[in-house]
MARPABA-198873 format. One record per atom (N, C-alpha, C): x, y, z; atom name; residue in one letter; residue number from 0. Coordinates in nm, 3 decimals. Example, Ala and Ser with C-alpha at 12.3 -4.5 7.8 and 13.67 -1.06 7.14 Angstrom:
2
[node [1.319 -0.569 0.780] 'N' 'A' 0]
[node [1.230 -0.450 0.780] 'CA' 'A' 0]
[node [1.320 -0.330 0.780] 'C' 'A' 0]
[node [1.285 -0.225 0.708] 'N' 'S' 1]
[node [1.367 -0.106 0.714] 'CA' 'S' 1]
[node [1.290 0.003 0.787] 'C' 'S' 1]
//
This chain:
67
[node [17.738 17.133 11.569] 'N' 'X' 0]
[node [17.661 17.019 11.620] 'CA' 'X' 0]
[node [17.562 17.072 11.723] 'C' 'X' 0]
[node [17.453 17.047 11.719] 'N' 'X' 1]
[node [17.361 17.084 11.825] 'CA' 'X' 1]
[node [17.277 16.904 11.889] 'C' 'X' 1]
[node [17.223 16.936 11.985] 'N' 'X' 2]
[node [17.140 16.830 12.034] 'CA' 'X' 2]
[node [17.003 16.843 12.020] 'C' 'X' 2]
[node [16.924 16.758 11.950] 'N' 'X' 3]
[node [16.771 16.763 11.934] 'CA' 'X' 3]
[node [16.681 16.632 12.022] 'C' 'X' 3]
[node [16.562 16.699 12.098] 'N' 'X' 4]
[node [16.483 16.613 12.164] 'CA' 'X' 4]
[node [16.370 16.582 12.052] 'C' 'X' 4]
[node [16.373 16.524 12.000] 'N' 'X' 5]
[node [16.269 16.484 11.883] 'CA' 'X' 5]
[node [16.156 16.378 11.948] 'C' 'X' 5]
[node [16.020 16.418 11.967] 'N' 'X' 6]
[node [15.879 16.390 12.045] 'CA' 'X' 6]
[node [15.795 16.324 11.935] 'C' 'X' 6]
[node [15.789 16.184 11.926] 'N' 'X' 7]
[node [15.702 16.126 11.820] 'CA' 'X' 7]
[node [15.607 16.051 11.891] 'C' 'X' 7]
[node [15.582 16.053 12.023] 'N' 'X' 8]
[node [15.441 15.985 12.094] 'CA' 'X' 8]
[node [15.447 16.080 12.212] 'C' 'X' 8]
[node [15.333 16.016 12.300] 'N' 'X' 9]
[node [15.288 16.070 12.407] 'CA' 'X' 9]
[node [15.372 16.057 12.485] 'C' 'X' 9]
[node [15.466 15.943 12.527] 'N' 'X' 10]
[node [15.543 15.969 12.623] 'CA' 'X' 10]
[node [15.660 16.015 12.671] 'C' 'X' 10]
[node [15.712 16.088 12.705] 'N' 'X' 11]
[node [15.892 16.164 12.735] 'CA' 'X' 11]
[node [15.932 16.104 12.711] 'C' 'X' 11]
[node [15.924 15.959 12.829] 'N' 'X' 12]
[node [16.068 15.887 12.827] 'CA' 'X' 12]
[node [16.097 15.820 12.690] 'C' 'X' 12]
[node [16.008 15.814 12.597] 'N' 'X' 13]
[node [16.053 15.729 12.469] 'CA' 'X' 13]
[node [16.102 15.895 12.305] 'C' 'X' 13]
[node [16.090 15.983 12.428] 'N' 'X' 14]
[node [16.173 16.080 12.331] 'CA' 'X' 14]
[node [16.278 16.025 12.277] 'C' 'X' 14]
[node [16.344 16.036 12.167] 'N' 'X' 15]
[node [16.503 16.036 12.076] 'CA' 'X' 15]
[node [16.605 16.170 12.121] 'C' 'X' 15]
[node [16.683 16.112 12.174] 'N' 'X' 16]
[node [16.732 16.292 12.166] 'CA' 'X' 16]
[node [16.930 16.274 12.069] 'C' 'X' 16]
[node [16.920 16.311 11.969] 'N' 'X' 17]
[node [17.034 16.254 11.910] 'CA' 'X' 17]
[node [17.148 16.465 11.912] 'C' 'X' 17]
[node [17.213 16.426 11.881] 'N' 'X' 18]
[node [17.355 16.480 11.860] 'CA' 'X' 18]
[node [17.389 16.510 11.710] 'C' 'X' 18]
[node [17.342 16.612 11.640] 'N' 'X' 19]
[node [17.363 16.581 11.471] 'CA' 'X' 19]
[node [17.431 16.736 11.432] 'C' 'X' 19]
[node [17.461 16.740 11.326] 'N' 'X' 20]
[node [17.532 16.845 11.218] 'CA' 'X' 20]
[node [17.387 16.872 11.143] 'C' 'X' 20]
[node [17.312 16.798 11.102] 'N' 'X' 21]
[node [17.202 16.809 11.052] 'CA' 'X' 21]
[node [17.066 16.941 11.091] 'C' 'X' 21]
[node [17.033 16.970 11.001] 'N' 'X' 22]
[node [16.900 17.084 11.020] 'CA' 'X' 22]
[node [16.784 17.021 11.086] 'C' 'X' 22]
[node [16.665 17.114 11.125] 'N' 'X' 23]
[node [16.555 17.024 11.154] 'CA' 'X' 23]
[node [16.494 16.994 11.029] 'C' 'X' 23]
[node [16.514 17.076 10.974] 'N' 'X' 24]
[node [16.434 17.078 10.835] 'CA' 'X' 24]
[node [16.500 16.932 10.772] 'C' 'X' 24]
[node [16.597 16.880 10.789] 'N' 'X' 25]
[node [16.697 16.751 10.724] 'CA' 'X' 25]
[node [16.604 16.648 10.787] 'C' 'X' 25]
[node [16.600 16.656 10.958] 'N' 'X' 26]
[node [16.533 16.566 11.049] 'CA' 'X' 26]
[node [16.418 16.528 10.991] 'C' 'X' 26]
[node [16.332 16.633 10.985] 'N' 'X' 27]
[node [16.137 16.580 10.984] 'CA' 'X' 27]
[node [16.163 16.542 10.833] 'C' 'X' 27]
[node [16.238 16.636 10.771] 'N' 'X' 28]
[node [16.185 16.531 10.608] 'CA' 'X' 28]
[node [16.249 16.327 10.649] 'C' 'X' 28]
[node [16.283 16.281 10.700] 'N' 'X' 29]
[node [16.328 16.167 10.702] 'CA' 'X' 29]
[node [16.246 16.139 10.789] 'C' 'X' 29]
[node [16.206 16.144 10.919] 'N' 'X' 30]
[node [16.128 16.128 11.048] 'CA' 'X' 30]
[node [15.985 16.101 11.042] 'C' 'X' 30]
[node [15.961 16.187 10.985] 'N' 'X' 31]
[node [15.814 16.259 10.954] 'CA' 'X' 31]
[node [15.689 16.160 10.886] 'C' 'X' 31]
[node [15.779 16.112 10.752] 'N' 'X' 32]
[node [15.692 16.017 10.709] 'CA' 'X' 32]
[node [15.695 15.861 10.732] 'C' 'X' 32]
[node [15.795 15.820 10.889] 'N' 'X' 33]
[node [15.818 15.696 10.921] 'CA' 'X' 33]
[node [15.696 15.736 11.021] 'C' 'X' 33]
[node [15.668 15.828 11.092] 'N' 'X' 34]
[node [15.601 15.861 11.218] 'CA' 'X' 34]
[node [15.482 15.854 11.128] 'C' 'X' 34]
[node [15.432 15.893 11.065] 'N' 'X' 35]
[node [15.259 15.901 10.951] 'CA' 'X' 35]
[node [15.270 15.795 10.915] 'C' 'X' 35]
[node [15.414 15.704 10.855] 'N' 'X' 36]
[node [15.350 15.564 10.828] 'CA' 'X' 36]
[node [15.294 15.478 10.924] 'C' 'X' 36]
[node [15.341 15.484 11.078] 'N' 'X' 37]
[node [15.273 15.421 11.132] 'CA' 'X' 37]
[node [15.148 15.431 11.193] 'C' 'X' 37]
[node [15.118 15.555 11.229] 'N' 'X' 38]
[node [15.016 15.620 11.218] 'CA' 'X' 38]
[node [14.851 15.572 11.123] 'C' 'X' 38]
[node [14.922 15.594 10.998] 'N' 'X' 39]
[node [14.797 15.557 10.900] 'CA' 'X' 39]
[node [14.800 15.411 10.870] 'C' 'X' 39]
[node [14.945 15.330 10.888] 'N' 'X' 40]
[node [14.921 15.207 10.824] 'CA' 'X' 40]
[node [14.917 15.074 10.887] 'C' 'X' 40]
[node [14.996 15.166 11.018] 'N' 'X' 41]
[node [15.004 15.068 11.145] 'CA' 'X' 41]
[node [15.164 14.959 11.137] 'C' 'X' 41]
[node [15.257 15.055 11.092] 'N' 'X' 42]
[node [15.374 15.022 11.078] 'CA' 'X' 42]
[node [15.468 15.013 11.190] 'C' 'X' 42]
[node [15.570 14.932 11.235] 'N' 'X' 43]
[node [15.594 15.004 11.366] 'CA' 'X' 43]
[node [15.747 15.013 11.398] 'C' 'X' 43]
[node [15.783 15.123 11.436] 'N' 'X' 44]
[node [15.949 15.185 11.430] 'CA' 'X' 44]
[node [15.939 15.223 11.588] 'C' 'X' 44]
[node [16.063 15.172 11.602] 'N' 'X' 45]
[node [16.155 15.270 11.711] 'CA' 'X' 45]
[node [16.253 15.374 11.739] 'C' 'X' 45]
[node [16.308 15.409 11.839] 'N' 'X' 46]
[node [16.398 15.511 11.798] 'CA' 'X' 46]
[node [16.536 15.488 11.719] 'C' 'X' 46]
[node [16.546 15.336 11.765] 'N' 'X' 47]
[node [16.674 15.294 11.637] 'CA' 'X' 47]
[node [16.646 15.277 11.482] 'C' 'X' 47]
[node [16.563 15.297 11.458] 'N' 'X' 48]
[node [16.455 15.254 11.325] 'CA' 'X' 48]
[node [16.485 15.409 11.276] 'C' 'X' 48]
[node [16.481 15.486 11.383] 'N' 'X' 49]
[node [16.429 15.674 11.335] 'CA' 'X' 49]
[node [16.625 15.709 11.296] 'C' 'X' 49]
[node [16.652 15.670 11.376] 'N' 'X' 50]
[node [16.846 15.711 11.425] 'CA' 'X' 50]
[node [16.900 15.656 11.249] 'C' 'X' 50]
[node [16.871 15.507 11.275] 'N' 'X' 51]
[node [16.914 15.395 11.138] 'CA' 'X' 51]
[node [16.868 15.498 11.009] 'C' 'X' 51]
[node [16.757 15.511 10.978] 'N' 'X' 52]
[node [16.692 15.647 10.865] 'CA' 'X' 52]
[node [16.729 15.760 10.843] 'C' 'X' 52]
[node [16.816 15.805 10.928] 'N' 'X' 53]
[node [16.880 15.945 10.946] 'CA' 'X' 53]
[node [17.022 15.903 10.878] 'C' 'X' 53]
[node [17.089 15.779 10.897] 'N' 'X' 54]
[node [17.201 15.789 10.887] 'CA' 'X' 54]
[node [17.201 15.722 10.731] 'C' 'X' 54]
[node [17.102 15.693 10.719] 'N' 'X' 55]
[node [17.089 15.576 10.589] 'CA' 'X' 55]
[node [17.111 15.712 10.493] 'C' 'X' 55]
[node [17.012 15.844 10.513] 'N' 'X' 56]
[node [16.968 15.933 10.455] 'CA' 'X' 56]
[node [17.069 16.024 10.394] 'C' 'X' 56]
[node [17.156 16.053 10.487] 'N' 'X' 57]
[node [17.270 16.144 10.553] 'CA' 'X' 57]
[node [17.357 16.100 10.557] 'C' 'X' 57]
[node [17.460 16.026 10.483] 'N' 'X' 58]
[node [17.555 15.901 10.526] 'CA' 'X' 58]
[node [17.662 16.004 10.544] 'C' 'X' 58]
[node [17.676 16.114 10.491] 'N' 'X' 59]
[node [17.814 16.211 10.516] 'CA' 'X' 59]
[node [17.798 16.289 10.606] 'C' 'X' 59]
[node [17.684 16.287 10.665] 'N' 'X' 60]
[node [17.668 16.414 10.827] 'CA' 'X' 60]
[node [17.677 16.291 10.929] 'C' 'X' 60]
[node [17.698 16.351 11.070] 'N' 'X' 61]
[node [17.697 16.317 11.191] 'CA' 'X' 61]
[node [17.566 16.319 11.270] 'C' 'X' 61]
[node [17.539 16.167 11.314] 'N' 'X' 62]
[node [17.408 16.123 11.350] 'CA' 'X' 62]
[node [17.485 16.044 11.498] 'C' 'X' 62]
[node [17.410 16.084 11.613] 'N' 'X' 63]
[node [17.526 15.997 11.730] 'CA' 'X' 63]
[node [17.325 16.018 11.819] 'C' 'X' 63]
[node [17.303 15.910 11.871] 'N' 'X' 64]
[node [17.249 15.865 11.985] 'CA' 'X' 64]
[node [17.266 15.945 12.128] 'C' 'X' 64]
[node [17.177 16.055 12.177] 'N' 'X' 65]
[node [17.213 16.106 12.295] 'CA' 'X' 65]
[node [17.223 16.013 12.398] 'C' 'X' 65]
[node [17.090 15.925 12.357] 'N' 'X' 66]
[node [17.127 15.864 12.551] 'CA' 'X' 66]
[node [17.197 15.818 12.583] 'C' 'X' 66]
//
């Protein structure tokens, strides 16, 4: 298990920082294109939106909420 600070806007404090079994490489493929959808389409997610997608994705690895 490692801990990841995952940075999808300008500001720190709305960093994600979760607790996973998961790769980064596992992370951005799931992350990646919620962060470009809103981006290009004007969609709009939070970090429970990003956490919820990970686990939806991954239902047999360990996904836990740092803060």
């Amino acid at each position: 298990m490692r801990a990841y600070e995952i940075n999808t806007t300008a500001w720190k404090e709305e960093n994600l920082i979760i607790f996973t079994d998961l790769t980064i490489s596992q992370i951005k493929k799931v992350i990646e294109p919620i962060v470009l959808s809103e981006r290009e389409d004007d969609e709009y997610y939070d970090n429970d939106v990003l956490l919820d997608a990970l686990v939806d994705a991954y239902p047999n690895n360990q996904v836990y909420n740092f803060d």
